[in-house]
N, C-alpha and C positions, 0 to 999 in steps of 0.2 A: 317571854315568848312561850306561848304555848302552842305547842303540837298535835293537833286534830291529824290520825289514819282516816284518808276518807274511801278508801279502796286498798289496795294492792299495791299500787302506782302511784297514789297520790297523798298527798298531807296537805290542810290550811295549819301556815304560819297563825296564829292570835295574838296581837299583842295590844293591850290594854293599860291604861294608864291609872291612878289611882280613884279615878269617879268613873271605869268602866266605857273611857270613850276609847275607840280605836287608835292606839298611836303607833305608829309603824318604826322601830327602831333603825331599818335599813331604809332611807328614802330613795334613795335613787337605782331602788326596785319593787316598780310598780307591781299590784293584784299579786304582794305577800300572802293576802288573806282570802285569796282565790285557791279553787284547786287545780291543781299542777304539777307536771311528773318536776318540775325542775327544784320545788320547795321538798318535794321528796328524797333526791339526790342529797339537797343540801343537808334533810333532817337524818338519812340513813347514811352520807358517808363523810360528809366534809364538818357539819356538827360535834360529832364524837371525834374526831383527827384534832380539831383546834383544843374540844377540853384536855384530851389527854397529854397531846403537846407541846400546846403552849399555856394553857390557862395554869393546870397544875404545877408544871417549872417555873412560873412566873414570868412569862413572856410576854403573856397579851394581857 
């Protein structure tokens, strides 16, 4: 997943597969790779919440 700032307010989720075709790792949330204050929220507050506690204590 890459994180495109497209403003202030918004971020495009990217996520790409290994020949550069669009693959969306969350399906059952369409226009990921649209811009959108809601891909924003996820990349400035709930993103960083999951690595710090769960990824790095081994949770998720």
């Amino acid at each position: 997943m890459c994180p495109f700032t497209v403003s202030r307010s918004s971020v495009v989720l990217a996520e790409f597969d290994d020949r550069y075709r669009p693959k969306p790792s969350i399906p059952f949330w369409p226009g990921l790779a649209k811009e959108n204050r809601g891909t924003f929220i996820a990349d400035r507050y709930v993103l960083p919440w999951v690595y710090w506690n769960l990824i790095l204590q081994g949770r998720a």
